[in-house]
C-alpha positions in Angstrom: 33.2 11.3 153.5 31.6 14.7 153.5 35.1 16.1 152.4 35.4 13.9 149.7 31.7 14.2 148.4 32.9 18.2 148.2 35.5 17.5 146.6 34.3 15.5 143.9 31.6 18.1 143.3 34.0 20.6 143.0 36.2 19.1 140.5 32.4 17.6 138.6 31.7 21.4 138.7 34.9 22.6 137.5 34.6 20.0 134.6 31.6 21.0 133.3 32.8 24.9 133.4 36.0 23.6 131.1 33.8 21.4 128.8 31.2 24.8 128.4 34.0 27.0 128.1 35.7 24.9 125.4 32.8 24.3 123.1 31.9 27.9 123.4 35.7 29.0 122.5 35.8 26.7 119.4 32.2 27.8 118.2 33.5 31.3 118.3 36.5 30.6 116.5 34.9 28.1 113.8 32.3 30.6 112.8 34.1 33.1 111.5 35.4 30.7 108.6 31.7 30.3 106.8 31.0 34.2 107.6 34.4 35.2 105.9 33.4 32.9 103.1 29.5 34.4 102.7 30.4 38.0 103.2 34.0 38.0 101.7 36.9 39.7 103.1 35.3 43.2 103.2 32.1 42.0 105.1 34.9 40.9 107.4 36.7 43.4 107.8 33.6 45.5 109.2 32.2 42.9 111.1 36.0 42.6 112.9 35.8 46.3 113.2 33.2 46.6 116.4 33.9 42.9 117.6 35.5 44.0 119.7 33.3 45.9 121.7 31.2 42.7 122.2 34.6 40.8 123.5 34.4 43.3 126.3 31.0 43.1 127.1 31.0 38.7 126.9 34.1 38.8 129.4 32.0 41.2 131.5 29.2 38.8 131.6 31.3 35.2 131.6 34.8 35.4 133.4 35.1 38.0 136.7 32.5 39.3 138.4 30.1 35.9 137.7 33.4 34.3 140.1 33.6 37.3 142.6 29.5 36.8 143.3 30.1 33.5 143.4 32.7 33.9 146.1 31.1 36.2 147.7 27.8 33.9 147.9 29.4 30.9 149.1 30.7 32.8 152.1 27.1 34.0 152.9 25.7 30.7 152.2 28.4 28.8 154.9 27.1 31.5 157.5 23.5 30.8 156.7 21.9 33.9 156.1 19.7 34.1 153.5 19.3 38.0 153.8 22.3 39.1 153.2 22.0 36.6 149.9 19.9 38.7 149.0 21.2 42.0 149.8 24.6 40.5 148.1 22.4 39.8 145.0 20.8 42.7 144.6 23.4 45.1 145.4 25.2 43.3 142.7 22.8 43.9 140.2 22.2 47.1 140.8 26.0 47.7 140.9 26.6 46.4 137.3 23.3 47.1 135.7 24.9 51.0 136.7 28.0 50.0 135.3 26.4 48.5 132.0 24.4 51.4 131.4 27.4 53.8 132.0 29.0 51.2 129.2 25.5 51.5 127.0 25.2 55.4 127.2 29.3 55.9 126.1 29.3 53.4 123.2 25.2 54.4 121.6 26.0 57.9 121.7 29.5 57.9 121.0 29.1 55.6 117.8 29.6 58.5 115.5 32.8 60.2 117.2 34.3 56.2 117.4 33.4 55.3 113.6 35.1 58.9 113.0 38.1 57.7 114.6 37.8 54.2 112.6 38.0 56.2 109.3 34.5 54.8 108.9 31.5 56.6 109.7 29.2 54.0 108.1 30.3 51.5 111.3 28.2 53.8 113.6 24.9 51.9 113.4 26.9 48.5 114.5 28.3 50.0 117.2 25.0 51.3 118.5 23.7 47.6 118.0 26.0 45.9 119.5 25.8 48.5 122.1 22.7 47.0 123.5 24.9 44.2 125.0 25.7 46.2 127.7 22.4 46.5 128.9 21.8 42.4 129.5 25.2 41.3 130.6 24.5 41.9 134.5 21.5 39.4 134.1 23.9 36.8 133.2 26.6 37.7 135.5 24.4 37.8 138.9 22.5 34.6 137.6 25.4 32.7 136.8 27.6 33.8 140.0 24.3 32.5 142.0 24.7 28.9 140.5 28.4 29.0 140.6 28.3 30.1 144.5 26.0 27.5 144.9 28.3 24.5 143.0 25.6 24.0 140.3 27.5 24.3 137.1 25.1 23.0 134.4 22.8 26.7 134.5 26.2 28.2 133.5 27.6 25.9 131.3 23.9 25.3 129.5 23.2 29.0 129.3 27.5 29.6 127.9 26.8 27.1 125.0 23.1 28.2 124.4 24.1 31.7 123.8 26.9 31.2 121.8 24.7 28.7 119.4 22.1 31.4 118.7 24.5 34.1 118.1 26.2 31.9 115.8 22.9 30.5 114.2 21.9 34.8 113.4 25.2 35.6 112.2 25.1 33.0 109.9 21.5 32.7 109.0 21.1 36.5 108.6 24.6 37.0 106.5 23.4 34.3 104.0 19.9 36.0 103.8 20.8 39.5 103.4 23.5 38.6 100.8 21.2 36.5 99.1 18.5 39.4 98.9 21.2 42.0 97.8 21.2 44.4 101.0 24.8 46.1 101.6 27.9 44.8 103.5 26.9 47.3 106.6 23.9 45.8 107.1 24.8 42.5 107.0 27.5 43.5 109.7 24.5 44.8 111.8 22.4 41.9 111.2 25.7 39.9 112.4 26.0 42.4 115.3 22.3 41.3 116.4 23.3 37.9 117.2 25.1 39.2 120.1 21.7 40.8 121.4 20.2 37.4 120.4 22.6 35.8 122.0 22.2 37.3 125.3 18.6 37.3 125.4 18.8 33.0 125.4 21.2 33.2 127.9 18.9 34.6 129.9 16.3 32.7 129.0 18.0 29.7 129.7 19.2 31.1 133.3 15.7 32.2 134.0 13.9 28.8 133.1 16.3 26.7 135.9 15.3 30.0 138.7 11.6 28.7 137.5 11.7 25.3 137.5 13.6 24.7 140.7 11.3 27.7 142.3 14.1 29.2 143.6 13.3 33.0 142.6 11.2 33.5 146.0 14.7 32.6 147.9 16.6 35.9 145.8 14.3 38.1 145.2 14.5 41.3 146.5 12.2 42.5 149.8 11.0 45.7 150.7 13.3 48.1 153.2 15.9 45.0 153.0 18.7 48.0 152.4 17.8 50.0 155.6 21.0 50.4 157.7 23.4 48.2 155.5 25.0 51.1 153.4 28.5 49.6 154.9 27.4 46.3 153.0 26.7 48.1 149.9 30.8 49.8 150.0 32.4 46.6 150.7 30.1 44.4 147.6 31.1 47.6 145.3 35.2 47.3 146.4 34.9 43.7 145.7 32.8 43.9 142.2 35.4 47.0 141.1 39.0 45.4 142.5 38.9 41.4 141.9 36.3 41.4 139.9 36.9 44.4 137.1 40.9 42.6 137.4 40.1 39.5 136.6 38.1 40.6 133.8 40.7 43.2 132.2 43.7 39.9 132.9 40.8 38.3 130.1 40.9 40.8 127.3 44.2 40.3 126.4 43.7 39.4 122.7 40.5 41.8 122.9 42.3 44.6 123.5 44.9 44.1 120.4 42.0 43.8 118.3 40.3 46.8 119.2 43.8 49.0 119.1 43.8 47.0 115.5 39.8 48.2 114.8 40.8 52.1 115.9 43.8 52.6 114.0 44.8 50.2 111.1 42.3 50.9 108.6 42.9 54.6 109.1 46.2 54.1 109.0 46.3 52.1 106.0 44.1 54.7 104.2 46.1 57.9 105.5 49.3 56.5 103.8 47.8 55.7 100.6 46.9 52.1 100.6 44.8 50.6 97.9 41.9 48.2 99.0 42.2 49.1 102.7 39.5 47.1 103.8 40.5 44.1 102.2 43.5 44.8 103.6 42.0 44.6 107.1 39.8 42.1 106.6 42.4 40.0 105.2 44.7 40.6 108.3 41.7 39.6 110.4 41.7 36.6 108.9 44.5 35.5 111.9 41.7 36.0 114.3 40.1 32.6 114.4 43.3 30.8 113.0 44.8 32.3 116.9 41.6 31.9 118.2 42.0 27.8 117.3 45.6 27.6 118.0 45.1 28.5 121.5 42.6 26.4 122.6 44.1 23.7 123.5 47.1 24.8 125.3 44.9 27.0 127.2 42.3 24.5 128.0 44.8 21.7 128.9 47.4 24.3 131.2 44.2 26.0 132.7 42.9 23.0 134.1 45.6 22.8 136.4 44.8 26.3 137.7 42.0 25.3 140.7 45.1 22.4 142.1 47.6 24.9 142.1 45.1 27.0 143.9 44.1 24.0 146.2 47.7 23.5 146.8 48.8 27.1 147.7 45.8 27.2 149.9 47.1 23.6 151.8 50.7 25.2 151.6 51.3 22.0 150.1 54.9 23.6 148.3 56.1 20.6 146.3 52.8 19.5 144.7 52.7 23.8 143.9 56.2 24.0 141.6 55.2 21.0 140.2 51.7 21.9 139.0 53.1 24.9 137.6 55.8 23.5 135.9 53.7 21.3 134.5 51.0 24.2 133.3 53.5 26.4 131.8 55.3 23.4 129.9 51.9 22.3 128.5 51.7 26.0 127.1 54.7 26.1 125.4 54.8 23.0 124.1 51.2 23.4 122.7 52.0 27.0 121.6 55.6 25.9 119.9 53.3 22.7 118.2 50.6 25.1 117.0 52.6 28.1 116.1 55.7 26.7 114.1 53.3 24.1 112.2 50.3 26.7 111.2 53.3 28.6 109.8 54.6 26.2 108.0 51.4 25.2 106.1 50.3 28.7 106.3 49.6 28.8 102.7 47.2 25.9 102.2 45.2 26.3 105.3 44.5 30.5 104.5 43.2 29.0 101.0 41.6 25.6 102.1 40.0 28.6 105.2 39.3 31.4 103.2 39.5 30.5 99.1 42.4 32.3 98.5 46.2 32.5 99.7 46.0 36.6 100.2 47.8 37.5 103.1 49.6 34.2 103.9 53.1 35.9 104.7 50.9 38.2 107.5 49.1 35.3 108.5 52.5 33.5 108.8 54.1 36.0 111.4 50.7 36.1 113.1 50.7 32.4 114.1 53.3 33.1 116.9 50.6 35.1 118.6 50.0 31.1 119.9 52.5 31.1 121.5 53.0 34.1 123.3 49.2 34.2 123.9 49.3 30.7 125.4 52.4 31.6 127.4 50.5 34.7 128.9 46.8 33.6 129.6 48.4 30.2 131.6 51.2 32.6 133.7 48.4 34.9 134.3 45.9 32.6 135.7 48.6 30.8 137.6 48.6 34.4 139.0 45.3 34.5 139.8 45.6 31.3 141.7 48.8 32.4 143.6 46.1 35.7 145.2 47.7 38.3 142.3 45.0 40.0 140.6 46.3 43.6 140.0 49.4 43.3 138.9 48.2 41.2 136.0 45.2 43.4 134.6 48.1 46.5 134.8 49.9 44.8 132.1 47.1 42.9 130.6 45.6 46.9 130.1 48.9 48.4 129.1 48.9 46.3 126.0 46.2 48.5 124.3 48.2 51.8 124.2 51.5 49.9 123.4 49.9 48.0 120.4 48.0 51.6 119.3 51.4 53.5 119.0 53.6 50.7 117.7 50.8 50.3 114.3 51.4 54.2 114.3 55.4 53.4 113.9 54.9 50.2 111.7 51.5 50.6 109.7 52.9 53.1 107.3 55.9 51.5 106.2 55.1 47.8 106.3 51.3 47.7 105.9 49.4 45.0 107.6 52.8 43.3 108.1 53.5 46.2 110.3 50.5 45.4 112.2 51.3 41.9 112.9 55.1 42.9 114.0 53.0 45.5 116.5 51.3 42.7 117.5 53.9 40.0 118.1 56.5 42.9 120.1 53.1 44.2 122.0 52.8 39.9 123.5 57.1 39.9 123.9 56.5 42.9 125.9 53.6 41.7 128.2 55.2 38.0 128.6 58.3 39.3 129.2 57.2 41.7 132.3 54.5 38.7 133.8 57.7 36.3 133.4 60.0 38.6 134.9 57.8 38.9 138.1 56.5 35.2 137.9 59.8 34.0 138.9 59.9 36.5 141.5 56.7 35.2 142.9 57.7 31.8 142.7 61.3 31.7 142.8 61.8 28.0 140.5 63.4 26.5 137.7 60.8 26.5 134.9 62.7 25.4 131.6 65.4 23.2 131.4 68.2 22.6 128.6 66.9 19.4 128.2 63.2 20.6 127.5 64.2 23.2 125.2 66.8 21.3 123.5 64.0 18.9 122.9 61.4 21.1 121.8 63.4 23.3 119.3 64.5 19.3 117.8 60.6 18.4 117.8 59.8 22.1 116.1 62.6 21.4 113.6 62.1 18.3 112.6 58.6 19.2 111.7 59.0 21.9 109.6 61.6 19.9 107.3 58.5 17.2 107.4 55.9 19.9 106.1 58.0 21.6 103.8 59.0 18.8 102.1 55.3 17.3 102.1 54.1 20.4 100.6 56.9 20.8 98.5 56.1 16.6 97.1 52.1 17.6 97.1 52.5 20.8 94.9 54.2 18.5 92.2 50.8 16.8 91.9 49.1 17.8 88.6 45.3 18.7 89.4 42.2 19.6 87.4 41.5 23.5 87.3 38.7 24.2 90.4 40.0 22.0 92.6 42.8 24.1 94.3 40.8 24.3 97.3 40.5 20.5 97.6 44.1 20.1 97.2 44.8 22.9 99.6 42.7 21.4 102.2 44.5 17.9 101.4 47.8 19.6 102.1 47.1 21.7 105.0 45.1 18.6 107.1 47.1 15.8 105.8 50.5 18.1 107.2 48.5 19.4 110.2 48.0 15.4 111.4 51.6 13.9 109.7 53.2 17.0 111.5 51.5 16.9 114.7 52.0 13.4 115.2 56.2 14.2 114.5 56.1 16.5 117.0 54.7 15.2 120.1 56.4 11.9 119.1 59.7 13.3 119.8 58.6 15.7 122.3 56.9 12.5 124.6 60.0 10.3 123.5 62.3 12.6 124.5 61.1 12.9 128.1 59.3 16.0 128.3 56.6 15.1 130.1 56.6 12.0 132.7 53.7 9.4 132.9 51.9 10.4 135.9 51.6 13.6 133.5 50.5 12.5 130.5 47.8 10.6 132.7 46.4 14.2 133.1 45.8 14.9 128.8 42.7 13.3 127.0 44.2 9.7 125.7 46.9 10.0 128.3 47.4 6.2 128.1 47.4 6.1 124.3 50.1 9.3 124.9 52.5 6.7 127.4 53.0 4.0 124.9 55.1 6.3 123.0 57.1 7.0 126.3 60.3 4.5 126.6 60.4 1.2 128.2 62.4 2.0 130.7 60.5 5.5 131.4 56.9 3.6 132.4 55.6 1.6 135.0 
């Protein structure tokens, strides 16, 4: 009974986590729409431009080391000893508040040589803003592995959403302000850049206010001369925090890292070889950001929740259930990321002016809507990785993508333009998904795709792009009154995203892709089986 009581508390917990992690992905994403609309493409292009460096610091403070100290606290908690909780804790702390200043000190007073190498010295003042990240993410990191060790999701999850609603709330409410009162792109870019500080500060609020309530900060606080004689402690809390958890974090800035080799380079580039408009250009291309951002969602959501049984089952040795939850994850990916690539380029050109007012950029946007797909492919092998016990191998190719994607917009910038950029892109995620694939399979030596799937999904993929091109090809015939582009756009690109979508997971659930027992597993899952055949459900 006890088992099972653990068990359901696990996967409660693990529930939550998803739920958290979802809401906060799709805020992230959605944002970006309303700012690109109040600040135009320019006020995105330099608010894109140090992103990045607040990625890093929000995977530092939300993916590994908060599930290394969690580990690492469980174990303690099992044996019972409260002291070393709290040597684990504060160690930690100490460990990454180092490490954050280290962070703090190389971005605040290296703003001016970085915004040198952006081609834009006036960026310097938003990278010493956002800068200031660096200094709060070990508060949330320590405080959230404690409640994670402990299987009480809600602190996390609450203080996840919580921070990513008031950073969203400043961006927005102080790039409507300031642009209403007149003040310069920049600065609306560092008022956007204070949301993250903002942001950070709730978290810990939040995180803080269930230690104060439950009066549980007399159990991990710190006691005098509670160090004396366990410097061996301190080496083997440091191995752990730099090996699994810096990994697991690096295996999470995938798409992080192409955007910051993108924030470095392109606009330089695009400058140094005579482009007009560069930063429209850029902001333009960055435009794909919460369009990928959307499109990978799901398939990432749905495939990764299979991650902790394929875990469960390696650690049971349980070898049939294994193949089959990871055929099962890396299906969902590519047949989410096939859905969400091949249709967003399809109706590429309604949805970039019913998204951002205009149809500039739609044949960059186009090619960037693969990124799905690859990007789906990659984050599920990589956390199926994870679950197998292979953390380095991973973050080495994971972290290889930066220089690779840096030197390819060198070769493609100057001839193609922000086209170049996305082909960098696109050959940067073959690259990566080829080499994880390669030694996937030699991990787990079994069949992932059949003929049958793919012949399947490439007849599903088809069939809906003749569906969309024709709808928009019928819809564009309609005569409408001048202003009212944007309402027709936005009737083409949602009416095709829901005719299309339906098309293709019709033929890919009627043609057998996925078995009942599976589809059991998606939201609506029975809804899903009545397309199944007859003879195919019980």
């Amino acid at each position: 009974m006890k088992h099972v009581n653990q068990s359901q508390a696990l996967f409660r917990g693990a529930f939550i986590l998803a739920i958290a992690a979802l809401v906060t992905k799709v805020l992230s994403a959605v944002y970006r729409i309303p700012f690109q609309n109040i600040v135009d493409d320019v006020g995105f292009y330099i608010y894109q431009q140090v992103y990045p460096f607040y990625g890093l610091a929000m995977v530092l403070s939300t993916t590994g080391f908060p599930v290394v100290i969690s580990k690492l606290y469980a174990e303690q908690k099992q044996k019972g000893d409260h002291e070393k909780i709290r040597r684990l804790l504060f160690v930690s702390y100490i460990i990454l508040q180092l490490f954050g200043l280290i962070c703090f000190l190389l971005l605040y007073f290296g703003a001016d040589y970085i915004a040198i190498w952006m081609n834009d010295e006036q960026l310097a003042i938003l990278l010493r803003v956002v800068s200031i990240v660096f200094l709060l993410f070990p508060i949330g990191s320590i405080l959230r592995g404690y409640y994670q060790g402990k299987g009480d999701m809600v602190p996390t999850a609450l203080s996840q959403v919580g921070e990513q609603l008031m950073r969203v709330f400043t961006i927005l409410f102080l790039a409507y302000v300031l642009k209403k009162l007149g003040y310069s792109l920049y600065l609306i870019g560092g008022g956007a850049m204070f949301g993250s500080i903002t942001g950070s500060m709730v978290s810990a609020i939040i995180l803080f206010t269930f230690l104060w309530i439950r009066k549980e900060w007399g159990m991990i606080a710190p006691r005098k001369g509670m160090m004396l004689g366990y410097y061996r402690e301190v080496g083997i809390i440091l191995k752990t925090l730099a090996y699994q958890g810096l990994t697991i974090c690096i295996s999470g800035m995938l798409m992080i890292l192409i955007q910051m080799a993108d924030a470095l380079n392109l606009y330089a580039l695009l400058t140094e070889n005579g482009y007009g408009n560069a930063k429209v250009l850029k902001g333009i291309f960055d435009r794909g950001q919460p369009l990928i951002q959307l499109g990978t969602i799901v398939a990432a959501s749905m495939s990764l929740s299979l991650v902790p049984l394929i875990t469960s089952a390696r650690i049971k040795k349980d070898i049939s259930f294994l193949h089959d939850k990871i055929q099962l994850a890396i299906r969902i990916a590519i047949v989410i990321g096939v859905g969400a690539s091949v249709g967003l380029w399809a109706i590429i050109e309604p949805a970039n002016i019913m998204l951002f007012e205009n149809n500039s950029g739609s044949s960059v946007l186009g090619i960037l809507s693969f990124v799905i797909l690859l990007s789906s492919i990659i984050t599920t092998i990589i956390a199926i990785m994870q679950g197998l016990g292979s953390f380095l191998f991973p973050a080495v190719i994971v972290l290889a993508t930066f220089p690779l994607k840096y030197l390819l917009n060198n070769f493609f910038v100057p001839t193609f333009g922000t086209i170049g950029a996305a082909y960098a892109t696109l050959i940067t995620l073959v690259f990566a998904c080829g080499i994880l694939y390669l030694k996937f399979i030699k991990m787990q030596n079994i069949p992932l795709l059949s003929f049958h799937f793919l012949r399947t999904l490439l007849t599903a993929a088809f069939m809906m792009v003749i569906l969309l091109k024709g709808y928009l090809a019928l819809t564009d015939m309609i005569t409408i009154p001048v202003g009212t582009e944007r309402i027709m756009a936005a009737i083409q690109a949602l009416g095709g995203a829901v005719s299309g979508g339906f098309l293709f997971l019709f033929i890919i659930i009627r043609g057998g892709v996925f078995l009942e027992k599976e589809l059991s597993l998606f939201p609506f899952g029975s809804k899903l089986s009545l397309l199944l055949p007859k003879k195919n459900r019980s």
